[in-house]
RODO-2510 file (C-alpha; in nm, 4 decimals, decimal comma):
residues 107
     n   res          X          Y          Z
     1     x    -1,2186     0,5920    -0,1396
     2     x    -1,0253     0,6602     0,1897
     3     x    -0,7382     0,4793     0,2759
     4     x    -0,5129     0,5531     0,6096
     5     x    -0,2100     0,3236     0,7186
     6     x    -0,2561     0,1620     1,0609
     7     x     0,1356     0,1891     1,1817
     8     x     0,2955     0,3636     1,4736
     9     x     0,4492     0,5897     1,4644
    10     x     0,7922     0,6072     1,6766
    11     x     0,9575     0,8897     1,8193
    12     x     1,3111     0,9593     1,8135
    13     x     1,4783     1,0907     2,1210
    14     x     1,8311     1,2023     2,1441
    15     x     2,0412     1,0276     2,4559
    16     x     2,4146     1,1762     2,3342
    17     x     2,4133     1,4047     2,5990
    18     x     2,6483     1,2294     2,9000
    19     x     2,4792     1,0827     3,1661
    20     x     2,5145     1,2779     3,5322
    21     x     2,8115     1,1927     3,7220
    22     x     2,5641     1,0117     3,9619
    23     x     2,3701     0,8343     3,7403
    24     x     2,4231     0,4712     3,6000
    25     x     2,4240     0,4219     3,2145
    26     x     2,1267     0,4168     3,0216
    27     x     2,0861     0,1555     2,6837
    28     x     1,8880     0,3529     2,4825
    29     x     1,5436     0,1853     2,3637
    30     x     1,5502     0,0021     2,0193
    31     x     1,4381     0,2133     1,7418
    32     x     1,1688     0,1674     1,4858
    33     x     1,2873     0,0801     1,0993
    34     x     1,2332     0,4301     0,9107
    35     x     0,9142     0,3835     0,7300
    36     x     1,0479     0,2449     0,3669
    37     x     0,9207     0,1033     0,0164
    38     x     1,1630    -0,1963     0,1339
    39     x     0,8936    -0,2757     0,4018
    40     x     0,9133    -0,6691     0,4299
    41     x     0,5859    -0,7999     0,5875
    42     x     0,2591    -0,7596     0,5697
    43     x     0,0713    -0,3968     0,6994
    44     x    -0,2553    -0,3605     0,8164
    45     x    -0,4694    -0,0862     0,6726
    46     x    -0,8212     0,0024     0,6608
    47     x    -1,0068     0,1224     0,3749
    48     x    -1,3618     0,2588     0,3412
    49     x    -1,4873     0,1573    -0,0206
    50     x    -1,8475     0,2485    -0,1526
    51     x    -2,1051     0,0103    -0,1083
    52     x    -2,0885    -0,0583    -0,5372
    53     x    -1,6876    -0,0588    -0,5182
    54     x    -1,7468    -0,3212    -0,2205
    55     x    -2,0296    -0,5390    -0,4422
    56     x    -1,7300    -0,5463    -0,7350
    57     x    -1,4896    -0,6624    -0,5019
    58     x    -1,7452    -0,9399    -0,3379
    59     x    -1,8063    -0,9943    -0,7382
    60     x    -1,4117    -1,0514    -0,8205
    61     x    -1,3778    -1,2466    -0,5401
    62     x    -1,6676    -1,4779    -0,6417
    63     x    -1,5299    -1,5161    -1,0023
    64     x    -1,1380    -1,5713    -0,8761
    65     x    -1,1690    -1,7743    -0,5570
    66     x    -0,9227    -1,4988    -0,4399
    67     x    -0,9694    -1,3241    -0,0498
    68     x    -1,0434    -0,9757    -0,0390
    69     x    -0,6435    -0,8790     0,0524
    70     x    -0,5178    -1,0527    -0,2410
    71     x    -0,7693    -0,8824    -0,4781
    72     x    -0,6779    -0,5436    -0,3213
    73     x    -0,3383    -0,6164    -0,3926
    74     x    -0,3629    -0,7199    -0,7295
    75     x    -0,5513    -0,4071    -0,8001
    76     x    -0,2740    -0,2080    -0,6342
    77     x    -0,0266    -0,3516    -0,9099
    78     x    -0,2775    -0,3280    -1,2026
    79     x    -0,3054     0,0191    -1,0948
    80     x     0,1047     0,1161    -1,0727
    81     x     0,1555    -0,0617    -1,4015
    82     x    -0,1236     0,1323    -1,5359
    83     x     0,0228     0,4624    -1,3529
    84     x     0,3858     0,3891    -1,5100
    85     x     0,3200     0,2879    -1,8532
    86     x     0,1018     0,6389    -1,8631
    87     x     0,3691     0,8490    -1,6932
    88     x     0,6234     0,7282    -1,9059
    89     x     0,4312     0,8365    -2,2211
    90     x     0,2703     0,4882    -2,3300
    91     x    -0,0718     0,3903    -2,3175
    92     x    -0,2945     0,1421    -2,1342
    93     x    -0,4998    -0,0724    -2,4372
    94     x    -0,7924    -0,3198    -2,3379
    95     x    -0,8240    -0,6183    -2,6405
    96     x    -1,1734    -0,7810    -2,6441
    97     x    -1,1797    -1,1086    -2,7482
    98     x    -1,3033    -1,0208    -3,0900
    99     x    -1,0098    -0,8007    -3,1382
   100     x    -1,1707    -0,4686    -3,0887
   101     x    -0,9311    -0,2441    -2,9121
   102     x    -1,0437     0,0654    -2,6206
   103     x    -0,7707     0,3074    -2,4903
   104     x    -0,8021     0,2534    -2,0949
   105     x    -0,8285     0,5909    -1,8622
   106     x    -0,8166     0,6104    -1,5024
   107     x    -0,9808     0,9505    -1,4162
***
């Protein structure tokens, strides 16, 4: 899977230096918020998925009445709980619902 953020990116430019004698002031132009994980708002990326990663996620969709962003989503947070219980030394169990229990590995 690729993924690639759509955002611009802004450059800074230093106006410190004093004006010319001659020359009238100059505001200097507003500056973008540093990119941040306290980003409020949505951002709009695009993301090639395989054809049978696209058919599970036209499958989930189906089954949760969900749109496509808030499936991605979800799986985003699945995924970083999944990523944190591991890195902090626990482990990630799937319970069927006749109580048989599988260790759950994201390669």
């Amino acid at each position: 899977m690729s993924l690639e953020l759509d955002e611009r990116k802004s450059k800074s430019t230093n106006l410190e230096a004093p004006p010319p004698q001659d020359a009238e002031a100059v505001t200097p132009p507003p500056t973008a918020p540093p990119r941040s994980r306290g980003r409020r708002g949505p951002v709009k990326l695009t993301v090639n998925l395989l054809a049978r990663v696209m058919d599970r996620l036209e499958e989930v969709c189906g089954f949760t009445g969900e749109s496509r962003t808030d499936a991605i989503n979800r799986s985003i947070q699945l995924y970083a709980l999944y990523h944190d219980t591991v890195r902090d030394g626990g482990t990630f169990v799937v319970r069927a619902r006749d109580g048989r229990e599988r260790e759950f590995h994201v390669l």
